[in-house]
TIBADO-426072 format. One line per field, with one value per residue (C-alpha): x, y, z; chain; residue in three letters. Coordinates in steps of 0.05 Angstrom, whole numbers, plus 5000, padded with zeros to 4 digits. Last residue first. Example, Ala and Ser with C-alpha at 12.3 -4.5 7.8 and 13.67 -1.06 7.14 Angstrom:
px: c(5273, 5246)
py: c(4979, 4910)
pz: c(5143, 5156)
kette: c(A, A)
rest: c(SER, ALA)
//
This chain:
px: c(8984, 8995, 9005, 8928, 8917, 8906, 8868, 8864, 8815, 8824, 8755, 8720, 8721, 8702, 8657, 8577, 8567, 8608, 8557, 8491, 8543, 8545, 8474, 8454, 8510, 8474, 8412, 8446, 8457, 8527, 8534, 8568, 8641, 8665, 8626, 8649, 8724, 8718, 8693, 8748, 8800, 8769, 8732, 8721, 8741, 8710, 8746, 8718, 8765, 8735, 8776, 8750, 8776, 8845, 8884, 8833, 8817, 8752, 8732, 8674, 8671, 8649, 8664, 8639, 8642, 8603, 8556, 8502, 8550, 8573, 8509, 8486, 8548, 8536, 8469, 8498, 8543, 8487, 8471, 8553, 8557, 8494, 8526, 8590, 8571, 8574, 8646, 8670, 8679, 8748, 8737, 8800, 8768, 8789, 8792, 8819, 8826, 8818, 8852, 8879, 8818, 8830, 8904, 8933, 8966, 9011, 9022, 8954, 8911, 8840, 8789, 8740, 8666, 8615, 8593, 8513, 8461, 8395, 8367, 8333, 8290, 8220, 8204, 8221, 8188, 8166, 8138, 8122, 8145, 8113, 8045, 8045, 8059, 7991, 7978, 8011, 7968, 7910, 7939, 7942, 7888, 7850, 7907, 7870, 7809, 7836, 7863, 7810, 7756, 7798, 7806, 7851, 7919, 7909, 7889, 7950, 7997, 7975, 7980, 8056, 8066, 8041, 8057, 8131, 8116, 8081, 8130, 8188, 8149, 8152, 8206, 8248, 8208, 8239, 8306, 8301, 8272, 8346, 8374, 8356, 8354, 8424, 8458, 8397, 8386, 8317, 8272, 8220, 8225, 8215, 8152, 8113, 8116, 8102, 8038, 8025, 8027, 7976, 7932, 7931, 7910, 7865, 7818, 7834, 7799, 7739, 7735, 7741, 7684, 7635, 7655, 7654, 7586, 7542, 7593, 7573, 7629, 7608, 7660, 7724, 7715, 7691, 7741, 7793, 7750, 7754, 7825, 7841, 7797, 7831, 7897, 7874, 7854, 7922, 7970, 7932, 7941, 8009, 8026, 7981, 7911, 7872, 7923, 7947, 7872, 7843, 7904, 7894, 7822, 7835, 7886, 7832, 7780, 7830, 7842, 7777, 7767, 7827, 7804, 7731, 7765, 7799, 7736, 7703, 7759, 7748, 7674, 7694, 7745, 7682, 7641, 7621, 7636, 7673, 7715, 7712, 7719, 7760, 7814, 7819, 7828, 7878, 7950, 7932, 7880, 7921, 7990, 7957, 7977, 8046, 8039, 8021, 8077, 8118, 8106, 8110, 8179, 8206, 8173, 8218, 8278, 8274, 8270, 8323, 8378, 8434, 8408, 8393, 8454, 8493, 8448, 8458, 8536, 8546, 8513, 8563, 8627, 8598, 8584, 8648, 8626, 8632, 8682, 8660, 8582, 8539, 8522, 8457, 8445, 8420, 8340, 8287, 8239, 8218, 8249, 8219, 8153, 8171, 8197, 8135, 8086, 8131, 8118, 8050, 8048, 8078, 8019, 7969, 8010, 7992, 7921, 7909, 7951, 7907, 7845, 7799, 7732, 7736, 7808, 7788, 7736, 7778, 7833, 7788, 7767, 7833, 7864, 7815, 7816, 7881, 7902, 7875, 7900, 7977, 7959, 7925, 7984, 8037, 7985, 7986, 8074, 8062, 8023, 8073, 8138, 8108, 8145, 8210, 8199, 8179, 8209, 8280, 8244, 8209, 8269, 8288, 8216, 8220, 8295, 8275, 8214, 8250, 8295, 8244, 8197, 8247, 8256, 8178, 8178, 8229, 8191, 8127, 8168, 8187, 8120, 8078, 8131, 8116, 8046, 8046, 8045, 8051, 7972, 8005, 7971, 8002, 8072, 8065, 8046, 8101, 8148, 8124, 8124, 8198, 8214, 8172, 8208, 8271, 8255, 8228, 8288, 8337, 8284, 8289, 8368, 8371, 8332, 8370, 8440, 8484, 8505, 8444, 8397, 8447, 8448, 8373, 8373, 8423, 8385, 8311, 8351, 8336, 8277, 8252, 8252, 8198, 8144, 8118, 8142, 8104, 8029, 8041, 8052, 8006, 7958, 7974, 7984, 7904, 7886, 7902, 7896, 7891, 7827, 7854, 7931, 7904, 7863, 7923, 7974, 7914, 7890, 7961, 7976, 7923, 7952, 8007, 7985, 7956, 8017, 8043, 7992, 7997, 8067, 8061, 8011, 8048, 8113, 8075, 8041, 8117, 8141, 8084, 8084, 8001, 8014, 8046, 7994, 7935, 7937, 7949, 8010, 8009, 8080, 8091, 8150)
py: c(1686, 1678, 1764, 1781, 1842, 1897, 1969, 2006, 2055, 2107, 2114, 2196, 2227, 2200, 2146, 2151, 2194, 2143, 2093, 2140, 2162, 2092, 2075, 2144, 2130, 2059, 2092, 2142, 2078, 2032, 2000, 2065, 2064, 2057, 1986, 1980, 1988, 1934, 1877, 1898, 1888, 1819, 1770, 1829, 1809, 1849, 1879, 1933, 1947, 1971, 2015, 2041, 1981, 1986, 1931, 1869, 1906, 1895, 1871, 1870, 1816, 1814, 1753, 1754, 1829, 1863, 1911, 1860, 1839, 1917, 1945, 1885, 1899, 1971, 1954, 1911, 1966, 2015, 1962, 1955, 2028, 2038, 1995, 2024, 2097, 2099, 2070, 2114, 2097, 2101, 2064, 2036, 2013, 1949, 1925, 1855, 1838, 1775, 1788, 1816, 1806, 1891, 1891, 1927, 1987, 1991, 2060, 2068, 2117, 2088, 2145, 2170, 2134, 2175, 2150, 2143, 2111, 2123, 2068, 2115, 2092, 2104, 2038, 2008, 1936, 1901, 1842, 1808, 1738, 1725, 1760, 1738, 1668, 1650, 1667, 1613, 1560, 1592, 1589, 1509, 1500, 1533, 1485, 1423, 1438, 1453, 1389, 1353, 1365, 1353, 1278, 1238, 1198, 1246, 1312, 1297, 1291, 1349, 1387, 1378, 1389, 1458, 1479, 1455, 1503, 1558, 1566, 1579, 1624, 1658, 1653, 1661, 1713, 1748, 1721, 1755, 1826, 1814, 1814, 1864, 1908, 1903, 1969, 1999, 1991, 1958, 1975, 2009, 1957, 1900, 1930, 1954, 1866, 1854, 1895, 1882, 1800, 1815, 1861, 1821, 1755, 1781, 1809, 1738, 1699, 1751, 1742, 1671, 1664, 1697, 1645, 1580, 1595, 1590, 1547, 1493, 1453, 1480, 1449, 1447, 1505, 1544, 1528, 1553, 1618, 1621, 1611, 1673, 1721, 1702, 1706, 1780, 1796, 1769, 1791, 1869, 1874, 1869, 1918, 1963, 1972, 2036, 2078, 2019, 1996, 2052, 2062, 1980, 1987, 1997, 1937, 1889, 1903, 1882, 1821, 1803, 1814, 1767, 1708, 1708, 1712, 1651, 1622, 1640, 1616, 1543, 1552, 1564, 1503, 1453, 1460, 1401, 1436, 1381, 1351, 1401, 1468, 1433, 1407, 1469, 1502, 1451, 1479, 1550, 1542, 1501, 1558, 1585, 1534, 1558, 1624, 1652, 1619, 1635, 1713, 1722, 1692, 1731, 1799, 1779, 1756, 1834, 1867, 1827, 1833, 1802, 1736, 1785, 1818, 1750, 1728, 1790, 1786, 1714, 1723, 1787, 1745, 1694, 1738, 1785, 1861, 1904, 1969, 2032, 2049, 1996, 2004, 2043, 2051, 2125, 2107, 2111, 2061, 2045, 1990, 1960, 1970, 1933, 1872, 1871, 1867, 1810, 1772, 1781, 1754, 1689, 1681, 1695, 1639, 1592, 1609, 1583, 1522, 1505, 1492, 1544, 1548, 1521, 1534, 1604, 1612, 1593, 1638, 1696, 1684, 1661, 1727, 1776, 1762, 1740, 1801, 1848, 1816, 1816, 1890, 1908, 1875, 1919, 1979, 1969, 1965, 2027, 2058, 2040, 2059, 2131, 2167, 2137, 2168, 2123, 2102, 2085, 2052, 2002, 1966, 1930, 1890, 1894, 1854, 1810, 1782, 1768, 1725, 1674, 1691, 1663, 1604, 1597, 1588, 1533, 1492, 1498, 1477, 1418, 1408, 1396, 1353, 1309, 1326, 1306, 1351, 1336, 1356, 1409, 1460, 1446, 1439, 1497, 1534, 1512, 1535, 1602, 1603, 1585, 1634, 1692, 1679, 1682, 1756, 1765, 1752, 1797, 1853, 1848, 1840, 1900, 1941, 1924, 1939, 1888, 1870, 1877, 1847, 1794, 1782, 1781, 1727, 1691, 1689, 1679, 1621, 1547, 1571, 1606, 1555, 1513, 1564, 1537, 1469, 1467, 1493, 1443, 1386, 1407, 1393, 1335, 1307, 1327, 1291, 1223, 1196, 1250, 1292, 1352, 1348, 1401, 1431, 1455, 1481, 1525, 1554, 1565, 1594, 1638, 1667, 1677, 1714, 1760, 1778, 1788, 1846, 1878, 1874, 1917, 1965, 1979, 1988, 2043, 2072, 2078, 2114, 2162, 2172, 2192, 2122, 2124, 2172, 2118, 2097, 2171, 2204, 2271, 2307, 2285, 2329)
pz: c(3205, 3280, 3287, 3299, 3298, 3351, 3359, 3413, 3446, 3504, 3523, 3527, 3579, 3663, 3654, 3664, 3605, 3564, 3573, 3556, 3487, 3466, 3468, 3424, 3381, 3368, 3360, 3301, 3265, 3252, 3194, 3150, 3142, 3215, 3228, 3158, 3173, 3222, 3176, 3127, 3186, 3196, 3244, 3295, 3361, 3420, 3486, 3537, 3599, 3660, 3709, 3768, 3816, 3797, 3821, 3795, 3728, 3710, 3637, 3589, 3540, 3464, 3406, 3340, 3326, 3263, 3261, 3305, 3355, 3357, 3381, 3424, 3469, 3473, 3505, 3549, 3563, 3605, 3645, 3671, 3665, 3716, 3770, 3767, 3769, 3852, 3834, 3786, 3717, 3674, 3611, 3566, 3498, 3464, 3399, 3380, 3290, 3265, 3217, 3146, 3093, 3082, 3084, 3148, 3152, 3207, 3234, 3243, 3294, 3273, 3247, 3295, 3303, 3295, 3221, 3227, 3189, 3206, 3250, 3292, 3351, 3354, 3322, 3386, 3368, 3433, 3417, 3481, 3499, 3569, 3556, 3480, 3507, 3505, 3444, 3413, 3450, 3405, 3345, 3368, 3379, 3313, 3285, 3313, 3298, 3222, 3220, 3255, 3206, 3151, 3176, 3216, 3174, 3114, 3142, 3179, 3123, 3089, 3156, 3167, 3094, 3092, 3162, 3133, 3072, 3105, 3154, 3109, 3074, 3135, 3168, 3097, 3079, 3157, 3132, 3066, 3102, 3145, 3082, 3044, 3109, 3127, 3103, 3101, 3178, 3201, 3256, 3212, 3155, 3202, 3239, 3175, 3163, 3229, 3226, 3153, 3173, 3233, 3199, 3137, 3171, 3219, 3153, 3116, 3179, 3172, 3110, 3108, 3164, 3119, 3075, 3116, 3147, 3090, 3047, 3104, 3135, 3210, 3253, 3230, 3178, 3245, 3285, 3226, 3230, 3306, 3306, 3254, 3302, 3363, 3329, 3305, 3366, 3405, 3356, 3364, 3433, 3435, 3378, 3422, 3389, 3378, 3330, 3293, 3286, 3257, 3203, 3193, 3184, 3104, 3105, 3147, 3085, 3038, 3078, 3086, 3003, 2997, 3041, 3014, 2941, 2964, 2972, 2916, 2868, 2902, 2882, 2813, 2810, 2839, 2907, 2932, 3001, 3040, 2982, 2932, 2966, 3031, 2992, 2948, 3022, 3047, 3042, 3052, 3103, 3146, 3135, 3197, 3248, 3228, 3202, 3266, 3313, 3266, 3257, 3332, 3334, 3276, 3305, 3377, 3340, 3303, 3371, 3408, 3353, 3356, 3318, 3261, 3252, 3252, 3209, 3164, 3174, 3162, 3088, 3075, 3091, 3040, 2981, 2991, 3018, 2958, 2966, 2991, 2982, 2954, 2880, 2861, 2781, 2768, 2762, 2704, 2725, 2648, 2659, 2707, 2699, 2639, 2676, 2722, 2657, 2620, 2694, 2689, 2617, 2642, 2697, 2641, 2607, 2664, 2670, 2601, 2613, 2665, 2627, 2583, 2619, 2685, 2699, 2658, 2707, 2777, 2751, 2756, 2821, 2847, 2815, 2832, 2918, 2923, 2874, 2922, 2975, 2950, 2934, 2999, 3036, 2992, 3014, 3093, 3083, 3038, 3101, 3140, 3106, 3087, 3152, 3112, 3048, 2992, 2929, 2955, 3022, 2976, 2950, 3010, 3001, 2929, 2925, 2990, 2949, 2878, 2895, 2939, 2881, 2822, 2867, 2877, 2803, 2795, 2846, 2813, 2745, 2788, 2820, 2750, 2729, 2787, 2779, 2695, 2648, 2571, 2564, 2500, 2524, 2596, 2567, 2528, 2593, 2633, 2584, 2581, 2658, 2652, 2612, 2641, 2704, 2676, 2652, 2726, 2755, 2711, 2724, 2797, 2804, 2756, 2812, 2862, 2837, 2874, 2943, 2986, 2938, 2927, 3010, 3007, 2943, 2993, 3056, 3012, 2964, 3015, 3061, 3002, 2955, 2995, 2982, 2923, 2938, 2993, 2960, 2909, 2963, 3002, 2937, 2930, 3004, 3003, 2935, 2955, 2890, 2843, 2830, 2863, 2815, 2772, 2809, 2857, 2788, 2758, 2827, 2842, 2781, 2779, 2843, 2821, 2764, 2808, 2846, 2786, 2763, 2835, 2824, 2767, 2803, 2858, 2809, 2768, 2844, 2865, 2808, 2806, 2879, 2897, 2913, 2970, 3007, 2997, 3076, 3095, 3119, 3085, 3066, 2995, 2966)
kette: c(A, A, A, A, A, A, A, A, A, A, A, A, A, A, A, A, A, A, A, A, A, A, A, A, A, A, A, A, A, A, A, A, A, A, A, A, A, A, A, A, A, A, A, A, A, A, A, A, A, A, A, A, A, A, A, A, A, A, A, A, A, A, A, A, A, A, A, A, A, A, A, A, A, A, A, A, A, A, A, A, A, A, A, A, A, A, A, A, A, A, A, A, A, A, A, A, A, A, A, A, A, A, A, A, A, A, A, A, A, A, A, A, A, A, A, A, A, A, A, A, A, A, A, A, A, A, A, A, A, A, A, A, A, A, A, A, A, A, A, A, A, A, A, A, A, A, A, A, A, A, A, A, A, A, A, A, A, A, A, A, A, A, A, A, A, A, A, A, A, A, A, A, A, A, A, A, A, A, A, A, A, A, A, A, A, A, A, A, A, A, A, A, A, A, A, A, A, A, A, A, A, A, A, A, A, A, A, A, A, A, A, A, A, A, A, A, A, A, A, A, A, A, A, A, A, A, A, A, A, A, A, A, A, A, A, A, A, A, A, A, A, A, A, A, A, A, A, A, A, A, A, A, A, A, A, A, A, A, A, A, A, A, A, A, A, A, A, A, A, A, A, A, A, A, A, A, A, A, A, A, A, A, A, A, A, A, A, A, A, A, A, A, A, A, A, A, A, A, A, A, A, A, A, A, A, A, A, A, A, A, A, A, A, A, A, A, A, A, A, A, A, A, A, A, A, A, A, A, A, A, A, A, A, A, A, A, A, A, A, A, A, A, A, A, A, A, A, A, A, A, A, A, A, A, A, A, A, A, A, A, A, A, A, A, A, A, A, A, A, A, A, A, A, A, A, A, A, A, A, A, A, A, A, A, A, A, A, A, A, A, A, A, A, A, A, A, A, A, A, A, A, A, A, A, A, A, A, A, A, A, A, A, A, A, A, A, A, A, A, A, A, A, A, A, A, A, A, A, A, A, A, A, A, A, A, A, A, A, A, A, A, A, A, A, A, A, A, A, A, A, A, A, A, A, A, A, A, A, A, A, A, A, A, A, A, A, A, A, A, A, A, A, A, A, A, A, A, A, A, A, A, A, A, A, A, A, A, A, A, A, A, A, A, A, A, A, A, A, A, A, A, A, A, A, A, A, A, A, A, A, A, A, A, A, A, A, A, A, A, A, A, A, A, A, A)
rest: c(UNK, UNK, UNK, UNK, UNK, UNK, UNK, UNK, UNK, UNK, UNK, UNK, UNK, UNK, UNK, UNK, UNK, UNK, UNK, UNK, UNK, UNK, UNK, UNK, UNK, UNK, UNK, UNK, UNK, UNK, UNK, UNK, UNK, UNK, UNK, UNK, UNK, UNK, UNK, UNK, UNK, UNK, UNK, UNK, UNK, UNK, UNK, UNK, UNK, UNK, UNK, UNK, UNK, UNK, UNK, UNK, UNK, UNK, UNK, UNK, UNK, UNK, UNK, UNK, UNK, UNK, UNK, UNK, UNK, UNK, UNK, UNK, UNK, UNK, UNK, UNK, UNK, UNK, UNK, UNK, UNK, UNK, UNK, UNK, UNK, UNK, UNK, UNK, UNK, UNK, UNK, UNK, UNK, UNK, UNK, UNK, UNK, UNK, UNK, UNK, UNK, UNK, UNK, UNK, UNK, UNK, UNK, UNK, UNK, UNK, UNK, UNK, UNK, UNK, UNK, UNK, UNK, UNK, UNK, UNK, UNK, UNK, UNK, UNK, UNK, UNK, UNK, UNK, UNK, UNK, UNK, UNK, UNK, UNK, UNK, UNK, UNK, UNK, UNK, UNK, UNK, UNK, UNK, UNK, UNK, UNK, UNK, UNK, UNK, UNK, UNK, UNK, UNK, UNK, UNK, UNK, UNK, UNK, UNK, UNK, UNK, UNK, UNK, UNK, UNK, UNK, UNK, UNK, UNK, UNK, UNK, UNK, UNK, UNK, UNK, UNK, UNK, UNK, UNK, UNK, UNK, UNK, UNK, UNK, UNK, UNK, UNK, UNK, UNK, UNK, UNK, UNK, UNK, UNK, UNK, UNK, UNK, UNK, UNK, UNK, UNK, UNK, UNK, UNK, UNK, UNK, UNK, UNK, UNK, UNK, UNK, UNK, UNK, UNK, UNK, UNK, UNK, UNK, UNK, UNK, UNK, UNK, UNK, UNK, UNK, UNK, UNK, UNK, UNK, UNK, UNK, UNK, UNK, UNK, UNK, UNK, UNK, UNK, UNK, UNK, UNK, UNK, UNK, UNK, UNK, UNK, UNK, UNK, UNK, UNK, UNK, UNK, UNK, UNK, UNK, UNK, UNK, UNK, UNK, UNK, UNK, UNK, UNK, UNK, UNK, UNK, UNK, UNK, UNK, UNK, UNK, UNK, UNK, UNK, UNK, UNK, UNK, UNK, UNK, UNK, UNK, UNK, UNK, UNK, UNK, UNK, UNK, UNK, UNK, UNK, UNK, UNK, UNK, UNK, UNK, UNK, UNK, UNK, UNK, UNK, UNK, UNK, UNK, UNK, UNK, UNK, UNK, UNK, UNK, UNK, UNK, UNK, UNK, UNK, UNK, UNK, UNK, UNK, UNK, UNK, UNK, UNK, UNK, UNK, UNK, UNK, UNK, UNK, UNK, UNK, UNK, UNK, UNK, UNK, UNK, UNK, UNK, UNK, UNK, UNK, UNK, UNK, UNK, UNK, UNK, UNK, UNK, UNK, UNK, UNK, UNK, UNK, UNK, UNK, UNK, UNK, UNK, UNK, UNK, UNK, UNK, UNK, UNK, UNK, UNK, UNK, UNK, UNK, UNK, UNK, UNK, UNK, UNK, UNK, UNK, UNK, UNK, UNK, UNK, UNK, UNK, UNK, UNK, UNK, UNK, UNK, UNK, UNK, UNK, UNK, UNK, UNK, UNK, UNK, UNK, UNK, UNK, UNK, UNK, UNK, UNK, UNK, UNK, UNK, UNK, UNK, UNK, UNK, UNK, UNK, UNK, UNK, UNK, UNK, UNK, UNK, UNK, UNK, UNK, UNK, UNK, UNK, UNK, UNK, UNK, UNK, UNK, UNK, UNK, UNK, UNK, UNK, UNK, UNK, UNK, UNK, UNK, UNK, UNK, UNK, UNK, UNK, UNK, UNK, UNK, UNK, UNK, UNK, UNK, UNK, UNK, UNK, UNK, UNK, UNK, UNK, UNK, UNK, UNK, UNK, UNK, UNK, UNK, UNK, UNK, UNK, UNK, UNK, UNK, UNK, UNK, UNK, UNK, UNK, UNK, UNK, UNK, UNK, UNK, UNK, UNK, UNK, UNK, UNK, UNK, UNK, UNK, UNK, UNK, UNK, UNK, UNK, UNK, UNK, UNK, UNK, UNK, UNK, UNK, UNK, UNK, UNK, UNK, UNK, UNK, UNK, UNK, UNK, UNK, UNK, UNK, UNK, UNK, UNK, UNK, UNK, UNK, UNK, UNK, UNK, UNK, UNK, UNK, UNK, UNK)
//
């Protein structure tokens, strides 16, 4: 067994370092695409909204498939979700690049089969995200979190470059089937991961009861809101460089598709600098401290686009501005899959791409638009303002991510007393717990129960109320309505975490024994 902790340890794995360097080879592709699918459409009318527009519809399908691909990824065998995607995704890159040899593609068409791509991407991101803690142990989660950053940077930094020459040299369509062929590469990676299929334990959750549970998870939890949050309010004024960069190569920097490759490469050889000063930086910076260097790093290289449109200036600036970039996305990246629960984590990672992408697509359009109505110039000024607005609230909305806390999965719970046994989808179902506190305890149990509360919005309750009874001052009655009887047997079965017993047990320390706990369903059916 691995036992060192360094930034490379993960891929000393052989099975993870295979499926590191797969994606690294799609992620590469990608970005050939992009370069392929922006100069395509940058000597069209109104080139800016163009090539937004590509870099929207590109992300676009997350914000509509990233909940549901995460809920698949939950629900079926990960790793045959990820090599039925990327089989579809060679199709339709194959396609793309016939179409594009053939000079049958137009920008409309050129958006739909854009469109179709980023859907393969918004299924296949939660799937490798949730997948990563099988292949690695959990003390490994950060430095593979620093490494998937280095690969996306990586290929940033080769695949613009290299997709800038054969753009040059060759035409889009030659990038596009180098795209197709990294998909082919993925899939076989895949399949010669030789792993016993992994269904969920107990019986499958149903599609749409499953979806309500991970945003319901989600919006219960403080920590992972927080990291959501502070991921927006990055990615938004961020997304600028993104959406405009080919923009800024030709129209500002007279630079053609080789220059444009240069820049990105600027952007990914920062960021793969940032990943190797991320072990540095972890142990130097607060979480805190590091959103508000790297935002102040990221602002001043948008200020300096704005304001100093020489190639000079604008690269070094890249690097540093793709440097803050990694460190703050691997941050809150490392920081979902610490605080995350298996049972939950495809789908929380799937909202968390969904924030995200999500952000780069509307920050995408938003800043087409207004590099159209005032100027290139002003866009970026007026996103290095607004990054730095957002961290301002970093003393009054802290991210605060408790990655000390164990989310290992823990059945504590006993078994329900029946007489009655109920059908699975039979409910809503009302459980309450009889405490006996004393009154110099009061005070304490009331605090101590909000935590409880959080605990079982996020396994599984819709409603939660604590009670006092009006004759018998010591007694406090806890009631919460579970939706269905299935939805309670998995808060017994395996959702809740040894942090959660931890919560319970500080309550029940303050009461005198253990609740008396009841179970009730609903008879209106």
């Amino acid at each position: 067994m691995i036992t060192t902790t360094g930034p490379w340890t993960p891929l000393k794995d052989p099975v993870y370092r295979m499926l590191w360097l797969a994606v690294l080879a799609s992620n590469a592709g990608t970005w050939m695409q992009t370069v392929g699918a922006q100069w395509l459409v940058v000597h069209e009318p109104d080139a800016a909204t163009w090539t937004s527009l590509v870099q929207a519809v590109t992300t676009l399908p997350v914000l509509l498939f990233a909940l549901p691909a995460g809920t698949l990824a939950d629900a079926l065998d990960r790793r045959r979700l990820l090599l039925a995607v990327q089989i579809g995704l060679f199709g339709v890159a194959s396609v793309l690049t016939a179409l594009a040899a053939l000079d049958h593609l137009s920008p409309p068409v050129l958006l739909v089969f854009t469109f179709l791509l980023g859907c393969g991407q918004a299924l296949t991101l939660p799937s490798w995200q949730a997948v990563i803690p099988e292949v690695v142990p959990h003390d490994q989660l950060p430095a593979a979190s620093a490494l998937g950053a280095v690969n996306t940077n990586l290929a940033r930094s080769a695949g613009p470059a290299v997709g800038g020459l054969l753009v040059a040299q060759f035409g889009s369509a030659a990038v596009f089937g180098l795209n197709a062929l990294s998909f082919a590469i993925f899939a076989l990676a895949l399949l010669r991961w030789r792993r016993d299929p992994q269904p969920p334990a107990g019986q499958a959750e149903r599609f749409g009861s499953a979806l309500r549970a991970g945003e319901r998870y989600v919006r219960w939890s403080p920590v992972v809101r927080r990291i959501l949050g502070r991921v927006l309010l990055f990615v938004l004024p961020g997304s600028v460089v993104w959406a405009l960069l080919p923009v800024v190569a030709r129209q500002e920097l007279g630079m053609g598709a080789q220059g444009y490759g240069v820049l990105l490469a600027a952007l990914g050889i920062g960021a793969i600098a940032g990943a190797l000063l991320m072990p540095r930086a972890r142990r130097l910076l607060s979480t805190n401290q590091m959103i508000v260097a790297t935002g102040l790093v990221y602002g001043a290289a948008l200020a300096v686009v704005a304001f100093v449109p020489h190639a000079i200036a604008v690269v070094p600036a890249l690097v540093l501005g793709g440097a803050a970039w990694m460190m703050l996305v691997s941050r809150m990246n490392a920081a979902m899959q610490l605080v995350l629960p298996n049972w939950v984590r495809a789908r929380a990672l799937a909202i968390y791409q969904l924030v995200f992408a999500g952000g780069q697509a509307i920050g995408a359009l938003l800043w087409g638009r207004f590099a159209s109505a005032f100027g290139l110039d002003s866009a970026f000024a007026t996103a290095a303002a607004v990054m730095a607005a957002g961290l301002l609230l970093v003393r009054v909305w802290p991210v605060h991510t408790h990655e000390n806390d164990d989310y290992t999965p823990a059945v504590y719970w006993a078994e329900p007393h029946l007489v009655i046994e109920p059908h699975r989808d039979d409910g809503p179902v009302l459980i309450s717990a009889r405490y006996r506190v004393r009154q110099e305890n009061a005070a304490a149990f009331l605090t101590a129960m909000q935590r409880v509360r959080g605990s079982r919005m996020r396994t599984g309750a819709s409603q939660w109320g604590l009670f006092r009874d009006t004759a018998d001052a010591e007694l406090f009655v806890e009631a919460y309505l579970v939706p269905t009887w299935d939805e309670h047997l998995r808060q017994h079965e395996g959702r809740l975490t040894e942090s959660d017993e931890r919560m319970e047990e500080r309550a029940i320390a303050l009461a005198e024994g253990a609740p008396e706990v009841t179970h009730l369903l609903a008879t209106d059916r």
